[in-house]
N, C-alpha and C positions, 0 to 999 in steps of 0.2 A: 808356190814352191811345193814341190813333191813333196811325202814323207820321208823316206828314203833322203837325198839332198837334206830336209832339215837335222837330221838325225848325226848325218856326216859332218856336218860344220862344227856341231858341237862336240864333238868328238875328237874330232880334230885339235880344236881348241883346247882338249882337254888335257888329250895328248901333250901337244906342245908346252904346255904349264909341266906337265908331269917328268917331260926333258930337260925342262928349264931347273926343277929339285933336285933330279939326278948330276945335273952341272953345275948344281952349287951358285946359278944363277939367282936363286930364291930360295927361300926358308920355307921351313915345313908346314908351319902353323899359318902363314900369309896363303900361302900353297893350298890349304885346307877350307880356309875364310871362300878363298877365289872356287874351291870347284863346287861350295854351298851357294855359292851365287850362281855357277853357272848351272847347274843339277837345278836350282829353281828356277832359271831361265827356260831351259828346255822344258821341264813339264808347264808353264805356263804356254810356251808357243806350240805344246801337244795339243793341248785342252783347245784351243784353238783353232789350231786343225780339224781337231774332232767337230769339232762346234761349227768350224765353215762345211764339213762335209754332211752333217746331220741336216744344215739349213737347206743345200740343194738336193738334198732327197726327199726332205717334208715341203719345200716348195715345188718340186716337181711332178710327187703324188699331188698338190695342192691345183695347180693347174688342170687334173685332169678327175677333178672332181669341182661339179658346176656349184656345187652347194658351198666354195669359198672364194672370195672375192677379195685379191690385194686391193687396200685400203691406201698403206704407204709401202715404200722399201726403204731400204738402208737404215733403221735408226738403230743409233749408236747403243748399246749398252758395255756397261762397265759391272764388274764382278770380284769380289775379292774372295779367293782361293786357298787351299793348300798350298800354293807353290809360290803366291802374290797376287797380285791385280792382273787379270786380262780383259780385254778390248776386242766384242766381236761386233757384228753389223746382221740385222734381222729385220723380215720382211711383218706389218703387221694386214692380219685378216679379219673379215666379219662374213659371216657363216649367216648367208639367205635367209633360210627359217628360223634356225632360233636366236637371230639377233645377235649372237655371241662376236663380241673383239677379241683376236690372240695372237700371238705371234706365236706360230707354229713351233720354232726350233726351241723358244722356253718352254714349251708343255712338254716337249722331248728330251729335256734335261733337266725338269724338275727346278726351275726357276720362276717365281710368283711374279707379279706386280709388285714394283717399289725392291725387292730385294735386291741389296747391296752385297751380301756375304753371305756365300754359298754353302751347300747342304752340308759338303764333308768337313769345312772349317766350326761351321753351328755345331756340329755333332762335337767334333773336339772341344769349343769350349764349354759347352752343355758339361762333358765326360769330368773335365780341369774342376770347372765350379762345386762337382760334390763334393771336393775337398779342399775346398778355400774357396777364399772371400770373391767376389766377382771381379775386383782391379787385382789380385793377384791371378786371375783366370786369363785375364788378358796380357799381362805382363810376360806368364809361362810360355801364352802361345805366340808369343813375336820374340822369342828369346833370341832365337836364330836367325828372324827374319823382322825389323822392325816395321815395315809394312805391313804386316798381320796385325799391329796394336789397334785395339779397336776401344772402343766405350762399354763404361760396365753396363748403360740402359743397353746398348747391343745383347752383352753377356745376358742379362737379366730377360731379356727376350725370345734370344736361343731356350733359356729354361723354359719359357712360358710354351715354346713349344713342341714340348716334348708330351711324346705321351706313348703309357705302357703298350708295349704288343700282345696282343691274342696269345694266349695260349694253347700250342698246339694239345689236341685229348693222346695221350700213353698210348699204344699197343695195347696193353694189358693190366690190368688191375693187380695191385699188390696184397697182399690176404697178410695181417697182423690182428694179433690179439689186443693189443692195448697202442693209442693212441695218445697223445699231449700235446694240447692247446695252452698256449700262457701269453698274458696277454697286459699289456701297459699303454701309459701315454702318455708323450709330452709336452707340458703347456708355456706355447713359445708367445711372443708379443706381435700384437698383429695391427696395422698403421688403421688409427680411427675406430680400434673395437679395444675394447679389456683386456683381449686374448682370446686365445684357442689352442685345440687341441687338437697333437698329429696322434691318432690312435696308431699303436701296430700290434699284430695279433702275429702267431707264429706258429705253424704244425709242425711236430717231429715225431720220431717211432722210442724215441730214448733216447739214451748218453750212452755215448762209445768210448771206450778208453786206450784203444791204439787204432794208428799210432801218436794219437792224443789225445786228449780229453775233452770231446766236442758233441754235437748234436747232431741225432743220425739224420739221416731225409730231408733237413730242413727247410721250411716252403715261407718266409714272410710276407704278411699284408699288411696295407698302413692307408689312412684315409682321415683325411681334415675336413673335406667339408661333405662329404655324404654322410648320411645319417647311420646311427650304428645297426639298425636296423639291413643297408646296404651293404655294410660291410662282413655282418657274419654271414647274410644269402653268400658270398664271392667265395668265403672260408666252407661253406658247404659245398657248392659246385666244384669246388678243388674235391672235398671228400668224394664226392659222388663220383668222378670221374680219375679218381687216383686209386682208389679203395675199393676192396670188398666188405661194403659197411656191416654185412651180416655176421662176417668172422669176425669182426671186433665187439670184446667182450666187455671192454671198458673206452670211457672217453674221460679223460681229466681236463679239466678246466680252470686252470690256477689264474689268480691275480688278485687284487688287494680290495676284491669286493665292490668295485666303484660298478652304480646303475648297469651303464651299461656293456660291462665284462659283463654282470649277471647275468645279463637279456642273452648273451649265447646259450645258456641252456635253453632256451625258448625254441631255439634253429639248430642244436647240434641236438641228435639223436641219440638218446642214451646218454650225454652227457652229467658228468657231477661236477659241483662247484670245489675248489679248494682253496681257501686262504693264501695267501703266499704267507710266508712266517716271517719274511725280512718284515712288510708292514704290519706286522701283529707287532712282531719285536720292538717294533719302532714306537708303536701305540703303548706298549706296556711298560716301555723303559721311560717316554714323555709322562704316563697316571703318574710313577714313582718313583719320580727322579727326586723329592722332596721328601721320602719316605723309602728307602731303598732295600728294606728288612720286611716289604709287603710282596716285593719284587718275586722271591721264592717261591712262598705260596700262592701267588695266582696261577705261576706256570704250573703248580701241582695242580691246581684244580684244572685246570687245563688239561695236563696227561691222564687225569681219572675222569674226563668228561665231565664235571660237577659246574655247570652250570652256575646254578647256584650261590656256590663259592668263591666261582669267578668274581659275582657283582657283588658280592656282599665284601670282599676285599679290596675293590674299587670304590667300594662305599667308604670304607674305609680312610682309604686315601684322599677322599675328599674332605670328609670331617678334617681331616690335618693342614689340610692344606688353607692359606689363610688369602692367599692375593686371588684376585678373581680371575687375571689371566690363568692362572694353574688350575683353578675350581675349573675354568671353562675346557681344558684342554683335558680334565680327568671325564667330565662328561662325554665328553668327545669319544673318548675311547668306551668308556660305557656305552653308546650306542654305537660305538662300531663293531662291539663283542655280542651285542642284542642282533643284531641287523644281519653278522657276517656267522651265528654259530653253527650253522652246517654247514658253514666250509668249515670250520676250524674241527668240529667233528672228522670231517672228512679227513682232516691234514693227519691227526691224529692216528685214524685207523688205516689211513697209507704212506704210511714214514718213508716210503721206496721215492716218492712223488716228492720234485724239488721243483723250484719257480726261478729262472734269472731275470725274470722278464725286466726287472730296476735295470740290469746290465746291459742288457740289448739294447733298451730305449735309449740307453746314455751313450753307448757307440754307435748303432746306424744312425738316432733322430737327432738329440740332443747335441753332440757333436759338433751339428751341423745348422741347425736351427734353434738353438735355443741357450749355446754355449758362449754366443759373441751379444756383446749390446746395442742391437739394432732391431729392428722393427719389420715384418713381412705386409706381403699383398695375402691374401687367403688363395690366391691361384699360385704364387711363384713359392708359400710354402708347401703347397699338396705338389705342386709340381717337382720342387726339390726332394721331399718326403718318399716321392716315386720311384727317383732316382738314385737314394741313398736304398731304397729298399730292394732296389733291381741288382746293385751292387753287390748287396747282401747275400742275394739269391746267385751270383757267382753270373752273371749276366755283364755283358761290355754295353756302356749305355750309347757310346760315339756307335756302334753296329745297330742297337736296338734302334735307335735314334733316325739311321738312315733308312731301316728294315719300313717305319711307319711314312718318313719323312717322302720318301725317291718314290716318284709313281713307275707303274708296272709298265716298263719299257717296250715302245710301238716297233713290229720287227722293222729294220731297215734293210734294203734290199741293195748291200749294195758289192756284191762278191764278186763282177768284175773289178772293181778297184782293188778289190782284197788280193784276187790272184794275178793280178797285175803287178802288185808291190810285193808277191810272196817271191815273183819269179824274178823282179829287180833284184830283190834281196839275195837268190841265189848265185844270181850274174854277179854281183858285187862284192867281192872280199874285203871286205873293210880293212886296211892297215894290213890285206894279204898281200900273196907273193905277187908281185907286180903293180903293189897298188902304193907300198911302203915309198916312191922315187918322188909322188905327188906332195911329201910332206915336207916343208923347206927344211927342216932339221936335220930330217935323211940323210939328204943332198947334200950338205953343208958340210966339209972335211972330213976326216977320219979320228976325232975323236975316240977313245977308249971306249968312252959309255955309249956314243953310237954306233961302234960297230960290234959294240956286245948284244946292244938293243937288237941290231940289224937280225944280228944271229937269232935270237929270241924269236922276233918274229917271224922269219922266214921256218923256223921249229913249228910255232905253232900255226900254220896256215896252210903245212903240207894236211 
């Protein structure tokens, strides 16, 4: 069947439904059921099309290249789409020298071995699952089309294969004086280990305040199972290639002092540590929560930098305190004020410098991985983590998704068919003047609404 011909039929069809509302023959919403049915019928017998025409072009370059040799033809495969299930027939090859088996038209459209459900459907539910669970991912995407419902091992596979795109390098480097770095992580349950942790680090130029109150530039990175060492080099090749690192005068580096936040001063240039002050607060409120008249003065010693005074009033609140869980949680903080006091210096003599990073990690990571009571693979959380971060950064993950997934398409030569079917297309007035007699509802009496219709179309076809 031509293109042109299959295109007609359904159209046709669609037509005749859409006379059938107008006549009061049928209800609107039945009306609307039926042309979601037949709108997925047409694009599944598209892709098909496409898919028969692709095969005898790659089988007929195939012939006329000695280095591939038909194996079999016809075998059947099966695919589930956007639009539903289709059903094409494809020749398989093996390639003389390197031994290689393929069926030509699946390396043409981006179809593996064993794959049941295709690129653009994976991508959609890959996009669904960063914000819900994997059986509400599939539920979403057959809402309209119950054919689509697939299994959440599916879903949970699509994630597995996802993976971030290359970032293209800027035009031009941006020249700022002061940069910020803040940085968290959060510790989700992982199937057969203790746990682990989805790091995310985050570069911005400031806080903007119209027209609302957000983070200018914002760049996020996030990384579960490469080492942190891996993941500040990524935060640097960003600076290198975003920045003119020489015009910047400062680098801040906030977060709650954990190993390895600190290790980024080791990899960012110029950088200084800062405390976040939410986990100081947190640290000073858990010493003195049993003693809450110490509370005061430690924060004085704090804003006059007195060292000193800090631990000596954490000593304080130890002497008082009598259960050994509190003894131990006041220690705690005593060396978290020994370990972390230049950043807290630092927070101090830069009041301008604030940290969300607790908030970030709760809406992009936490959210998502760490909010529900279940348990990850170490691949399908960094895989997830990727995802929610790509989001973040204002990125479509079903596009990024296909951008890695869809190989870089073999040209097809096939523009006599093209100008063949452009100049059918010409000849052919669809539902134009002369064409309208072929539709049996035309023809059919003199109804009101068909000869208003009539009217209508003969308007628009001059």
């Amino acid at each position: 069947m031509d293109l042109v011909r299959l295109v007609e039929e359904k159209i046709l069809s669609v037509v005749e439904r859409i006379f059938a509302v107008l006549d009061g023959k049928t209800n609107y919403h039945s009306f609307e059921l039926r042309l979601k049915k037949e709108l997925d019928g047409l694009g599944c017998d598209l892709l098909e099309y496409v898919i028969e025409a692709l095969k005898q072009k790659v089988e007929e370059d195939a012939k006329q290249d000695p280095n591939w040799k038909r194996v079999r033809k016809d075998d059947r495969k099966e695919l589930l789409t956007l639009f539903g299930p289709i059903v094409y027939h494809r020749s398989y090859y093996r390639h003389r020298e390197s031994k290689e088996y393929a069926y030509l038209v699946d390396k043409q459209i981006g179809v593996t071995p064993h794959m049941r459900v295709g690129v653009t459907l994976k991508a959609e539910l890959a996009e669904a699952s960063t914000g819900m669970s994997y059986e509400a991912a599939t539920i979403h995407a057959s809402k309209d089309n119950p054919v689509l419902k697939v299994s959440r091992q599916t879903v949970a596979l699509c994630v597995k294969e996802f993976n971030p795109k290359i970032e293209p390098l800027p035009q031009a480097k941006r020249r700022v004086s002061e940069l910020y770095i803040e940085a968290d992580e959060d510790h989700i349950k992982v199937k057969g280990r203790k746990g682990a942790q989805a790091r995310l680090v985050y570069v911005h130029e400031g806080i903007e305040d119209y027209p609302r109150r957000r983070l200018k530039r914002v760049k996020y990175f996030t990384s579960v199972r490469e080492k942190p060492e891996e993941l500040w080099w990524r935060v640097l090749d960003y600076l290198e290639a975003n920045y003119e690192l020489s015009s910047i005068k400062r680098i801040y580096l906030s977060g709650d002092g954990a190993l390895w936040i600190r290790q980024g001063i080791e990899y960012i240039p110029g950088a200084i540590f800062i405390v976040d002050r939410f986990h100081l607060a947190k640290y000073i409120l858990m010493a003195t929560a049993h003693a809450p008249e110490l509370r005061k003065p430690v924060y004085w010693g704090i804003k006059s930098l007195n060292k000193q005074k800090v631990l000596a009033h954490l000593d304080e609140a130890l002497k008082r305190a009598e259960e050994q869980p509190r003894q131990k949680r006041i220690i705690d903080t005593i060396k978290y004020v020994e370990h972390n006091w230049d950043g807290i210096e630092n927070a101090v003599k830069n009041p301008h410098v604030s940290c969300s990073a607790e908030g970030h990690v709760s809406h992009i990571l936490a959210a998502r991985l760490s909010s529900r009571p279940m348990a990850w693979s170490l691949q399908g959380a960094e895989k997830m983590a990727n995802m929610r971060v790509a989001k973040a950064n204002g990125e479509s993950i079903s596009k990024q998704y296909l951008e890695v997934k869809t190989p870089t398409p073999i040209v097809v030569e096939i523009k006599d068919v093209i100008h063949k079917e452009l100049k059918r297309l010409k000849q052919i007035k669809i539902l134009g003047k002369g064409y309208h007699n072929n539709i049996p509802l035309f023809s059919s009496g003199s109804n009101p609404t068909i000869i208003a219709l009539k009217a209508i179309n003969k308007q628009s076809a001059v």
